[in-house]
BAFI-189370 format. One record per atom (N, C-alpha, C): x, y, z; residue in one letter. Coordinates in steps of 0.001 Angstrom, whole numbers, padded with zeros to 6 digits, always signed. Atoms other than C-alpha are relative to their C-alpha. Last residue first. Layout:
% BAFI-189370
XYZA...
//
This chain:
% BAFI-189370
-000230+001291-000497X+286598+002866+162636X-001026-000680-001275X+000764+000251-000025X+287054+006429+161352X+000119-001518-000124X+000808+000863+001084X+290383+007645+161859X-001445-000471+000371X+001049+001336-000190X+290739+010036+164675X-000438-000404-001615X+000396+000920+001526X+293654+013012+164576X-000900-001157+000670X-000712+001363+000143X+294449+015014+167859X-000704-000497-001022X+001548+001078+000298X+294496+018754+167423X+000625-001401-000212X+000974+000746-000241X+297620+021202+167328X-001187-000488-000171X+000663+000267+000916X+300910+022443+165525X-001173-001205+001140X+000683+001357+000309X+302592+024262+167846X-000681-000396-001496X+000794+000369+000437X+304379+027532+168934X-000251-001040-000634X-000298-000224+001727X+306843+027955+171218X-001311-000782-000736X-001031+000214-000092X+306818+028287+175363X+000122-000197-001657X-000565+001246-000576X+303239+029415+175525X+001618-000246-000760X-001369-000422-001120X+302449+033147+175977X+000596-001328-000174X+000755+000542-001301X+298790+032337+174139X+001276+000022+000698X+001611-000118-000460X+298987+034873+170919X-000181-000412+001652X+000058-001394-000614X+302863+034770+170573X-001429+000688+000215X-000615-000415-001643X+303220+031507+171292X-000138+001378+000158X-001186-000992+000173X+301231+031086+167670X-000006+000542+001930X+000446-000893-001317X+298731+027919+167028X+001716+000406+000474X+001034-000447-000244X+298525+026572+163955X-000496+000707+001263X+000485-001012-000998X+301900+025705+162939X-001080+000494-000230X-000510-001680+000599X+302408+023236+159756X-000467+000965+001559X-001309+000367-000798X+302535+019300+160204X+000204+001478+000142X-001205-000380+001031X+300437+019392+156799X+001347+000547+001225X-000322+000576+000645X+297197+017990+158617X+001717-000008-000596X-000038+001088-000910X+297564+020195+161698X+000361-001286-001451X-001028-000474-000418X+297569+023273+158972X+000669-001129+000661X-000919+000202+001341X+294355+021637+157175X+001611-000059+000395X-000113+001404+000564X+292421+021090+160503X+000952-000221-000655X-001073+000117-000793X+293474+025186+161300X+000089-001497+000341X-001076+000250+000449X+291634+025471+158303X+001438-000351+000820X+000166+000904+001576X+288375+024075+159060X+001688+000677-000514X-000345+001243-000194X+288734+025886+162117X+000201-000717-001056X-001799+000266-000246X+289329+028842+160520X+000155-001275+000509X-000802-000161+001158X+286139+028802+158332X+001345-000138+000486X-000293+001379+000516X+284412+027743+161544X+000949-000308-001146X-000486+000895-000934X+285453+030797+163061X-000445-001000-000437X-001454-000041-000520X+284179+032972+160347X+001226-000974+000624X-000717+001565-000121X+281089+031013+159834X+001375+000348+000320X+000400+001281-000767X+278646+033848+161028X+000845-001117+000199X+000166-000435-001960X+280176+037013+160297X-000377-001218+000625X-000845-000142-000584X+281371+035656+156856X+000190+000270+001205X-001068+001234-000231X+278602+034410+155821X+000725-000187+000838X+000976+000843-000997X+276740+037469+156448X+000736-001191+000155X+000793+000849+000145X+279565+039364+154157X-000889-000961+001038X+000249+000517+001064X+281694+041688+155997X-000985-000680-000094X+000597+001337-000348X+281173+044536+158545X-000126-001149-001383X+000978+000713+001326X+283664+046608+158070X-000708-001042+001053X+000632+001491-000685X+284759+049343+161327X-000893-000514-001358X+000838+000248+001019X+287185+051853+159705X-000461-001585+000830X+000495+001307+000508X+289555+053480+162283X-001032-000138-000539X+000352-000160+001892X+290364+056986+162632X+000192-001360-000183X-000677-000104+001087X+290669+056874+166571X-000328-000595-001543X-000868-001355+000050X+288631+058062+169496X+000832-000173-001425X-001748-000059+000691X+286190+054898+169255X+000655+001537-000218X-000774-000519-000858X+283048+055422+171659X+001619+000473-000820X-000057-000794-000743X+280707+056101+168831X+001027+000045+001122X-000151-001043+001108X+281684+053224+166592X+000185+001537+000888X-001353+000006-000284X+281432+050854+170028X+000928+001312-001419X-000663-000379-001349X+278125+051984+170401X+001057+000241-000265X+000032-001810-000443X+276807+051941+166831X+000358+000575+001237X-001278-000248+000994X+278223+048194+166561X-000182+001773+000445X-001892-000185-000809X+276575+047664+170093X+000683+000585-001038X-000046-001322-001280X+272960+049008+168448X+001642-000129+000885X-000777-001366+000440X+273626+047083+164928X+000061+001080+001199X+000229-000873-001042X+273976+043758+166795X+000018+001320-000336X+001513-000331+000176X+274488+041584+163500X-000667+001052+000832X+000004-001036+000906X+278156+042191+164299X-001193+000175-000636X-000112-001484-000569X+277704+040695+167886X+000119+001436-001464X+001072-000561-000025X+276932+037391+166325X-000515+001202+000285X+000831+000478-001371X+280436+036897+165248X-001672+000983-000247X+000782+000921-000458X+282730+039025+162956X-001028-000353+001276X+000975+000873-001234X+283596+042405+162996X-000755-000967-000907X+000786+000529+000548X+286745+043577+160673X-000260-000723+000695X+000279+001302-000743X+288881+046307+161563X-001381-000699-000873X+001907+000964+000182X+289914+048355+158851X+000535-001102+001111X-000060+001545-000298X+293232+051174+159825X-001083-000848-000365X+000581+000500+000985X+292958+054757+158452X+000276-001717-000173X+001133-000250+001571X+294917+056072+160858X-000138-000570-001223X-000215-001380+000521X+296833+053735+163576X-000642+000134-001282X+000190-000780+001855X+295686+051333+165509X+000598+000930-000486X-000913+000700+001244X+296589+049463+168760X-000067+000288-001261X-001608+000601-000183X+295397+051447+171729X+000962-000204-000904X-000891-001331-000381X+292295+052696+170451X+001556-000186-000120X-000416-000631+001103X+291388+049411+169476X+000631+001546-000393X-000722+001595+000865X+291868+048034+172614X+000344+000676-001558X-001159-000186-000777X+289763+051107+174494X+000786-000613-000544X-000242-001000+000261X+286905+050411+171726X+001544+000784+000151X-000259+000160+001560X+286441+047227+172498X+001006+001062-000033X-001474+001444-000094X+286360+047537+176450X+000646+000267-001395X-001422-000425-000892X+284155+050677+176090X+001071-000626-000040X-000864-001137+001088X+282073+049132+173346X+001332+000984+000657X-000250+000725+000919X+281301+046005+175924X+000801+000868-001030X-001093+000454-000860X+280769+048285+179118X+000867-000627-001522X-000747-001103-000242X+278183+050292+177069X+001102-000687+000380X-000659-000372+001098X+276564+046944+175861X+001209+001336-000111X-000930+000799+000338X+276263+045962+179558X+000705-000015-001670X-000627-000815-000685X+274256+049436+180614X+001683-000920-000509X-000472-001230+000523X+271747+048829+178074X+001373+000152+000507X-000611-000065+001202X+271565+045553+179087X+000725+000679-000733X-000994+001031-000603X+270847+045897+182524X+000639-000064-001137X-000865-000811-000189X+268472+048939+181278X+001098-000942+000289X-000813-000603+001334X+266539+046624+179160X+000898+001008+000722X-000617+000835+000985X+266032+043953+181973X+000647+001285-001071X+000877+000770+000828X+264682+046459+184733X+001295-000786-001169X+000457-000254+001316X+266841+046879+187785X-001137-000815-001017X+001924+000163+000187X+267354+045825+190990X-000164+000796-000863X+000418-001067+000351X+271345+044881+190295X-001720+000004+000225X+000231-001131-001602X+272495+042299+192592X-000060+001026-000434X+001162+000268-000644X+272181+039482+189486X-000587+000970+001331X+001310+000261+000488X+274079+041087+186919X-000865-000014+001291X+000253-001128+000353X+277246+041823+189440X-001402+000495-000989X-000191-000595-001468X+277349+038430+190656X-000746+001583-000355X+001067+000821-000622X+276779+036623+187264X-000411+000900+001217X+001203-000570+001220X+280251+038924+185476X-002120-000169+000973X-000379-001688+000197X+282845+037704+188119X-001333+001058-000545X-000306-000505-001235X+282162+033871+189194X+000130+001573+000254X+000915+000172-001120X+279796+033058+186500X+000730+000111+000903X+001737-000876+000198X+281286+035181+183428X-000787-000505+001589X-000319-001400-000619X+285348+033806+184926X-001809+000765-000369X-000207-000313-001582X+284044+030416+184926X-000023+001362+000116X+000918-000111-000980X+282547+030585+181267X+000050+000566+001861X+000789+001294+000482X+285666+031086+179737X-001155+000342+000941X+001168+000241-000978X+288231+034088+179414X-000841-001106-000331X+001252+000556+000720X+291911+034715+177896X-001223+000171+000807X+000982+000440-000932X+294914+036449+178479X-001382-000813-000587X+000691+001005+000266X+298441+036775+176735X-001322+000161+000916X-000008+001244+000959X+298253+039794+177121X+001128-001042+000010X-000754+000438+001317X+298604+042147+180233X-000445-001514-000794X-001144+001079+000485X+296294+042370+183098X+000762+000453-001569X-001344-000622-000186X+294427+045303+184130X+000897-000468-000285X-000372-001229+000625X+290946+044706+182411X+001517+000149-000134X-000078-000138+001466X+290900+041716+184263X+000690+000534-001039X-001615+000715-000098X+291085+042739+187792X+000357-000021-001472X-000382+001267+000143X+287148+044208+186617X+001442+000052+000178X-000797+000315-000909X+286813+047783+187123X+000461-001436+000240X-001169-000233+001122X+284754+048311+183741X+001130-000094+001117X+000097+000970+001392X+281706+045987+185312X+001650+000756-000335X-000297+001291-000271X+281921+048125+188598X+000197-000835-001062X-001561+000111-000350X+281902+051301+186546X+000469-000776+001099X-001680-000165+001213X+279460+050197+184596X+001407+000280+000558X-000391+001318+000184X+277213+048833+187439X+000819+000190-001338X-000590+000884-001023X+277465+051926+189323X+000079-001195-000388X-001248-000829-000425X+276055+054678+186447X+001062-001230+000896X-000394-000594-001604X+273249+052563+185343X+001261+000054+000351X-001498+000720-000549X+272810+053061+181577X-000411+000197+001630X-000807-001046+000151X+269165+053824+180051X+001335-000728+001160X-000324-000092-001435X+267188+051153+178425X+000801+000961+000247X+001151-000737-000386X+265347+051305+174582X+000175+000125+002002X-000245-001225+000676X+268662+050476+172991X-001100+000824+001017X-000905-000650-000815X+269162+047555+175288X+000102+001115-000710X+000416-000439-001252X+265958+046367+173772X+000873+000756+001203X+001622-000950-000085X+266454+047182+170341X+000006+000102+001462X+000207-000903-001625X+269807+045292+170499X-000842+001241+000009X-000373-001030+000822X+269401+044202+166373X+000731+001199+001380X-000385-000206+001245X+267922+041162+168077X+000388+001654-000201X+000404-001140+000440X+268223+040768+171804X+000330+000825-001626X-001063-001158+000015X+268912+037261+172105X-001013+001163-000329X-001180+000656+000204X+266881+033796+172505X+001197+001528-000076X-000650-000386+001191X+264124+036023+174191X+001332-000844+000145X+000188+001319+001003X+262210+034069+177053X+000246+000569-001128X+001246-000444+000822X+262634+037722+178844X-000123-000806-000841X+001213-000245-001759X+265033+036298+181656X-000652+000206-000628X+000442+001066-000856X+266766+034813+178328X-001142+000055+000943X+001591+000161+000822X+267437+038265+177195X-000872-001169-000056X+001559-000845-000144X+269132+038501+180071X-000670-000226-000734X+000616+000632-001210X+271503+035585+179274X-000689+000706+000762X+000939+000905+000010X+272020+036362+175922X-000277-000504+001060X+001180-000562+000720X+273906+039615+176918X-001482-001150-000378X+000546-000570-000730X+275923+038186+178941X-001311+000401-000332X-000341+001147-000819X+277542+035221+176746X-001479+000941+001135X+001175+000432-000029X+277011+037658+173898X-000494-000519+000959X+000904-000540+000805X+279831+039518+175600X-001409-000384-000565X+001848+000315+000808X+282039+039182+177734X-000239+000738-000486X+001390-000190-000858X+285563+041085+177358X-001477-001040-000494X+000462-001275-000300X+288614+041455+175639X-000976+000000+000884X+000948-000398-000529X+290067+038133+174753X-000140+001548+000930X+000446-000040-001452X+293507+038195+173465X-001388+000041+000237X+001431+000003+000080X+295495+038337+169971X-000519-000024+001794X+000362+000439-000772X+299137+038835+168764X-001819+000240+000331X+001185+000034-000091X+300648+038395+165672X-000479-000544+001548X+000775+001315-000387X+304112+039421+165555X-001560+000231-000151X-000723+000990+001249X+306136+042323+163555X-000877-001240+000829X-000949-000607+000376X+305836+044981+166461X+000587-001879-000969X-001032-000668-001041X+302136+043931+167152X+001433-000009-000267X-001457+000175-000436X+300069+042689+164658X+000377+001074+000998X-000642-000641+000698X+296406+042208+165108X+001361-000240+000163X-001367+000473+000409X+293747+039682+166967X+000265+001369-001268X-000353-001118+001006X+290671+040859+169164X+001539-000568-000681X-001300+000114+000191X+288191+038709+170922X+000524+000911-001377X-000643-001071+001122X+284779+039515+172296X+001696-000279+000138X-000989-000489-000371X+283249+036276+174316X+000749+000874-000778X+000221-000156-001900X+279886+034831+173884X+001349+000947+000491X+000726+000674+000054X+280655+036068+169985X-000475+000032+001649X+000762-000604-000838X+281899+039453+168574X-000925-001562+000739X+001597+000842+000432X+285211+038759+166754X-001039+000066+001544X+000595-000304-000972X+287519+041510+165918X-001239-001076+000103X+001055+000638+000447X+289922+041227+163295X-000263-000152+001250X+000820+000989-001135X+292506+043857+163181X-001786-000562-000033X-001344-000568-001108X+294763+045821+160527X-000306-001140+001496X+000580-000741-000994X+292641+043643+157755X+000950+000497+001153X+000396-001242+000757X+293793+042588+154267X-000202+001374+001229X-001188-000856-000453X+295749+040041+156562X-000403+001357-000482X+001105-001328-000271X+291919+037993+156779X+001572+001003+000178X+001057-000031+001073X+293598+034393+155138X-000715+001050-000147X-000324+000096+001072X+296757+034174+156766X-000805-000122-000398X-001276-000619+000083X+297134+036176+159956X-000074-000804-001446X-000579-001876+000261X+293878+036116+160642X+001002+000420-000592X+000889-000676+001348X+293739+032206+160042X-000024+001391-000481X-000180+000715+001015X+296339+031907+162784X-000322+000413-001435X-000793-000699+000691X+294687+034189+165090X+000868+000080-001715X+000223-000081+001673X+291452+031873+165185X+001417+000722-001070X-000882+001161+000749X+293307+029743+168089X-000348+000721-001081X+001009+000360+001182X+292511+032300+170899X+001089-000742-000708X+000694-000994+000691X+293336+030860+173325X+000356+001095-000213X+000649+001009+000480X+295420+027479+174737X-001101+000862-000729X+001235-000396-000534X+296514+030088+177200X-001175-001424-000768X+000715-000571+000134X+299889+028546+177501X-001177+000388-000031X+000376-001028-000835X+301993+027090+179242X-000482+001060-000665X-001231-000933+000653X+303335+024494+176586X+000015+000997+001339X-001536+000813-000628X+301118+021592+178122X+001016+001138-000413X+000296-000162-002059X+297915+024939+177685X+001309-000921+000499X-000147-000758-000337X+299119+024504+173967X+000023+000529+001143X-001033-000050+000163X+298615+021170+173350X+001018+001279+000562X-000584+000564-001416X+295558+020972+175056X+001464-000018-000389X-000871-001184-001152X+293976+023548+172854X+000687-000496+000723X-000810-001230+000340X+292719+021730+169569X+001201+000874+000880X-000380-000087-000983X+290953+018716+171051X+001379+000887-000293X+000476-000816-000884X+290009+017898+167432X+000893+000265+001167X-000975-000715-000611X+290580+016527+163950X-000701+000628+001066X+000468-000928-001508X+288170+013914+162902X+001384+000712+000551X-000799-000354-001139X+288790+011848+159711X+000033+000918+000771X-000786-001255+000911X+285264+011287+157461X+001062-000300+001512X-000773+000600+000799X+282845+008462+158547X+001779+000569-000930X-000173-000926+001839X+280682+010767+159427X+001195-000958-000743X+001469-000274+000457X+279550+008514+162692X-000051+000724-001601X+000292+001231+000564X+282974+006449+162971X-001644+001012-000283X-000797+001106+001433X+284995+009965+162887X-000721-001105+000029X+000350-000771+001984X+282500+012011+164888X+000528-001023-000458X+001361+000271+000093X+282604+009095+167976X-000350+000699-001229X+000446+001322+001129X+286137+008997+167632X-001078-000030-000018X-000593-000297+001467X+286632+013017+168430X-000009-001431-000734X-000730+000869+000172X+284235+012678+171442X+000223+000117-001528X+000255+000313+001578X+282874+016157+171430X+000782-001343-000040X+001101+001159+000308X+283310+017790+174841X+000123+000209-001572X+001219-000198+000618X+286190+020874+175756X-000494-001592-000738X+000179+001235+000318X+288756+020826+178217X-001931-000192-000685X+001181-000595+000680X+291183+023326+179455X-000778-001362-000664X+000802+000675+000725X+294025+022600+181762X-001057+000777-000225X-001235+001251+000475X+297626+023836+183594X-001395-001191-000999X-000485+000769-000698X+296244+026091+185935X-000057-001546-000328X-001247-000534-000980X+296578+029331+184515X-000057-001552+001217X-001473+000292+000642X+294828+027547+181374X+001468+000244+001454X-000522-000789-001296X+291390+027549+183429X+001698-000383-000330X-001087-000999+000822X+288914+026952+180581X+000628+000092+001036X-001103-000740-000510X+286620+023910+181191X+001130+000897-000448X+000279+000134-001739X+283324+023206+179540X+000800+000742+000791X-000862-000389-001211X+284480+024280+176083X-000702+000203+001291X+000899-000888-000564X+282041+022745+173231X+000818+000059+001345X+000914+000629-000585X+284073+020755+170264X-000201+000940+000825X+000071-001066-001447X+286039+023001+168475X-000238-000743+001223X+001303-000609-000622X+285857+020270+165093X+000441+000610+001276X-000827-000083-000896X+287985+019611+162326X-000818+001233+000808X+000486-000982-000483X+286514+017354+159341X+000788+000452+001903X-000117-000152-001843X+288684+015991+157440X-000510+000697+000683X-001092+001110-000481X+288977+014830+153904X+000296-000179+001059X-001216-000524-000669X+285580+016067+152470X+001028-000608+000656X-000983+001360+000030X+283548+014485+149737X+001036+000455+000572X-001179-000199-000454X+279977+016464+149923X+001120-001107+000566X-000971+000268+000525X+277315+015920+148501X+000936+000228-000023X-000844-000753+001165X+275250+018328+150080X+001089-000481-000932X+000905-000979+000646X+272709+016588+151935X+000879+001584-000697X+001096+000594+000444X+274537+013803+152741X-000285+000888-001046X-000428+000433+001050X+277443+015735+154384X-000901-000555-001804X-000578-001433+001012X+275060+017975+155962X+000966-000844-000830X+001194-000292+001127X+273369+014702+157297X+000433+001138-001072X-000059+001010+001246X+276918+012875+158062X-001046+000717-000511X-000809+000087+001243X+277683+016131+159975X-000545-000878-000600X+000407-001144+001272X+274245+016343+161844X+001305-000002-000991X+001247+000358+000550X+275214+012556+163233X-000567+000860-000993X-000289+000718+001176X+279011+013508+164034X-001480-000305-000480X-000599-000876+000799X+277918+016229+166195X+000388-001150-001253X+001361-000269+000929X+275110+013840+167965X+000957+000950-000693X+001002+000817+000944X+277448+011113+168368X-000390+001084-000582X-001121+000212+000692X+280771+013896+170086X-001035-000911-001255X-000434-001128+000822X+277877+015280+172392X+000666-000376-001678X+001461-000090+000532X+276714+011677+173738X+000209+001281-001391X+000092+001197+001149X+280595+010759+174068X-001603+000498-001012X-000819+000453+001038X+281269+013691+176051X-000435-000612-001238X+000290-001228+000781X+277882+014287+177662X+000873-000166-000820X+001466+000500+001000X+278540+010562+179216X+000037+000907-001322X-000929+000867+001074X+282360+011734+179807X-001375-000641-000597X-001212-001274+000901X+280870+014855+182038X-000026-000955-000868X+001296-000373+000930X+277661+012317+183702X+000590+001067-001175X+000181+001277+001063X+280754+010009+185004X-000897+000573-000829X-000580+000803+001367X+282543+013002+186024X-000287-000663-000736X-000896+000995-000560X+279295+014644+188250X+001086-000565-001509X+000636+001518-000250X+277797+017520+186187X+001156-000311+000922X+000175+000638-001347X+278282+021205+187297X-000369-001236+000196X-000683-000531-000974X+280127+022509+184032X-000241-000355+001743X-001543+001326+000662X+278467+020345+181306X+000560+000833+001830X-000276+000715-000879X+274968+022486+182763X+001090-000576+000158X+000332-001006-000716X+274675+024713+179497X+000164-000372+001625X-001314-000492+000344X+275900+021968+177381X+000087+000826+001382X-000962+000945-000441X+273208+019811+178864X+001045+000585+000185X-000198+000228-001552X+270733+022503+178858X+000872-000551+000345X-000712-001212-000394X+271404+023232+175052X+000034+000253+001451X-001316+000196+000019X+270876+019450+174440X+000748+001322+000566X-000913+000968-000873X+267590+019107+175862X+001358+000611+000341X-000240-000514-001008X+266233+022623+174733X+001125-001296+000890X+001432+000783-000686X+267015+021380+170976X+000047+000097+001683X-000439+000598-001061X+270688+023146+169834X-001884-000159+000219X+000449-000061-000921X+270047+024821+166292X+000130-001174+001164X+001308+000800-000374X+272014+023649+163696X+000245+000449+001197X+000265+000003-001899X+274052+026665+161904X-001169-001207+000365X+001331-000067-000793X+274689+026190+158182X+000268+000059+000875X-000577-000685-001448X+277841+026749+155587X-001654-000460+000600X+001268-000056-000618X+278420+025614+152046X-000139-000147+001647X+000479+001056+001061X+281275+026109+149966X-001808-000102+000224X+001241+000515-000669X+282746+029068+151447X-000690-000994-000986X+001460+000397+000820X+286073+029033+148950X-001088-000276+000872X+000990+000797-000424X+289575+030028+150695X-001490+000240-000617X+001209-000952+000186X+292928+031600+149626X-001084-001387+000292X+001220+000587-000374X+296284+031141+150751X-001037+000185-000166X+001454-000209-000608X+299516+031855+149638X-001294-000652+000231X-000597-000261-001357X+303211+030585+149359X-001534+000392+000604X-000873-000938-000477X+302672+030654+145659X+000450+000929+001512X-000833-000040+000999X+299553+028444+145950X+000681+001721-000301X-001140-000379-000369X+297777+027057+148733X+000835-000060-001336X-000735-000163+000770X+294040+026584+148151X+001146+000677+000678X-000676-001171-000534X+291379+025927+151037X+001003-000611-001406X-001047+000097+001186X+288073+024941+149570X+000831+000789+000401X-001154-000671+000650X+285481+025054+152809X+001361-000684-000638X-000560+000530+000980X+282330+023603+154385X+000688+000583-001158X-000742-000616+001145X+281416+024988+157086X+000647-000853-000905X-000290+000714+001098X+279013+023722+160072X+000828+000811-001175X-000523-000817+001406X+278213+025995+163179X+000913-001112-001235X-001441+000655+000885X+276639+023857+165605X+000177+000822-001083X-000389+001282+000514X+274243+026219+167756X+001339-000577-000516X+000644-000294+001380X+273730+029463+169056X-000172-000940-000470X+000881+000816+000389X+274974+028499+172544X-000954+000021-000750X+000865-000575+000206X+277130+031703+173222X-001283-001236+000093X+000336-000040-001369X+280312+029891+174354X-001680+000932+000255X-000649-001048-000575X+280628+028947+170716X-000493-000033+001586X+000805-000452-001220X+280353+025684+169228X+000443+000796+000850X+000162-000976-001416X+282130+025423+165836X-001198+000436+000927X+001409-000102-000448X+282356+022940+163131X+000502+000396+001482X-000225-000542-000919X+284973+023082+159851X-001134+000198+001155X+001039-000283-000681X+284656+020877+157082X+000380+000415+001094X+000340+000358-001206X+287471+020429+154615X-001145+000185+000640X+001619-000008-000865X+288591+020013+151685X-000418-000088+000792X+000337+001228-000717X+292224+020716+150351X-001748+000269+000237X+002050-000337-000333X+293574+022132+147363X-000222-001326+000929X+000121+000640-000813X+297991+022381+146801X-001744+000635+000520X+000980-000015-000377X+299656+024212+144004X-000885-001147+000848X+001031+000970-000121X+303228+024048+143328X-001348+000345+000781X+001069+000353+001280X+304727+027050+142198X-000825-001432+000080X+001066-001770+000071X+306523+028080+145368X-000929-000463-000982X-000099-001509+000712X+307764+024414+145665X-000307+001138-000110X+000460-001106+000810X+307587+021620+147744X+000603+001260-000635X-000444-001236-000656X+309675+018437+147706X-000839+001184-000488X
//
């Protein structure tokens, strides 16, 4: 039977593929539970780059035929377990479960499924290690959004913070709300952004130099900030579909140059933010930007500038911006392990909160 004073260390590996297509985000994290609390150890962390094959595949998952979907599946699910056993390898590492995102093809919760690649037995017999995955489907059978899942972790490992803000293909925002923790997608983001800088065989617009050096166009911001979207109430989420049926349209029927397109889409981005945090803060609040978007010092200096209220924007440790979200996965493995809630009804609207991901021994 537990106790307050019993102490409890687990190991895990945490591996996240964002809607950005940065790569496999790897983590390897010491989670400690003692006196009701929680504290966590980056152990050792890397990003593997995606090879043009594979980042086409992902990048395509969405208009294959089924049988070429459950190929990508399985194929996906080898080559993620393959760089784990090497990072295992090559760090000596003796973890107890690794608990993986796998790569979200389908998002469309309002109608009852979401469905992200990584065969979860194919990791477990390739790393040999137990495979936690397929994180969201529990949640979407509840009626819910099945997103965000990092809240969780926010709420027990980043509480120092009023709101945690993460900047990746998709800007998400989690804080409390009258005693709950709630969270929501806000707006594209890298998702857009790396896909101009693309048109200019740039993997991203580092430091956003080039959307620094563009000037806004008046009509595609305030088409972009008119989005349906916007108007909804939380619970909400976003996935690819909604960037290429909503977002794609409005990019592509601009005759513009590249750095003003940009320019004009980081404005939209700090607006969104900004508006959100407005909303939900009060003085002398710390948000804290994760994701690749906090390397971005020209959006951070956007969304700084639009903010009306006495909030404190940190940017933590490099680590920390990068593995963030693997660091939670990796703990929202642990949570699933210990039967414990990891995903909160009051983030994704669903009928009561869960404890999800399906378990895979290694054959």
């Amino acid at each position: 039977m537990q106790t307050n004073s019993e102490t409890f260390k687990y190991h895990a590996i945490g591996l996240m593929s964002g809607t950005s297509l940065d790569g496999l985000d790897i983590a390897e994290v010491l989670f400690t539970l003692k006196d009701n609390t929680w504290d966590f150890h980056l152990k050792n962390a890397t990003t593997i780059s995606y090879d043009s094959a594979m980042e086409n595949s992902l990048k395509s998952a969405v208009n294959l035929s089924g049988e070429k979907l459950i190929r990508l599946h399985h194929d996906y699910g080898r080559w993620i377990g393959e760089k784990v056993s090497m990072f295992i390898n090559e760090n000596d590492s003796k973890p107890e479960v690794l608990c993986s995102h796998g790569h979200t093809v389908f998002h469309q919760p309002q109608l009852g499924f979401t469905y992200q690649i990584g065969h979860g037995q194919k990791i477990a017999n390739c790393s040999g290690v137990k495979t936690i995955c397929d994180f969201r489907s529990l949640d979407v059978s509840l009626g819910g959004q099945g997103a965000p899942l990092v809240p969780i972790g926010d709420e027990l490992l980043f509480s120092k913070f009023s709101h945690c803000l993460n900047i990746g293909g998709i800007a998400n925002v989690s804080f409390k709300e009258n005693d709950q923790r709630v969270s929501f997608d806000i707006c594209v983001a890298n998702m857009a952004l790396n896909y101009l800088s693309n048109k200019l065989d740039l993997p991203f617009d580092e430091n956003g130099k080039l959307a620094e050096s563009g000037k806004i166009i008046p009509d595609m911001l305030n088409e972009l900030n008119e989005l349906e979207y916007f108007k909804l109430p939380h619970p909400k989420s976003l996935g690819f579909e909604q960037f290429q049926t909503y977002i794609l349209p409005i990019i592509e029927n601009i005759n513009s140059e590249i750095p003003d397109i940009l320019r004009t889409f980081v404005e939209h981005i700090a607006m969104q933010i900004a508006k959100v945090l407005d909303a939900t803060s009060k003085p002398k609040d710390q948000v804290v930007v994760t994701g690749g978007g906090a390397f971005n010092k020209f959006l951070i200096s956007r969304i700084k500038s639009c903010l009306n209220s006495d909030i404190e924007v940190v940017i933590p440790p490099s680590e920390i911006v990068s593995f963030k979200e693997a660091i939670i996965f990796a703990f929202l493995g642990v949570l699933r392990l210990r039967n414990e809630i990891n995903c909160l009804s009051s983030v994704t609207g669903s009928s009561k909160d869960s404890s999800g991901g399906v378990i895979f021994l290694p054959a």
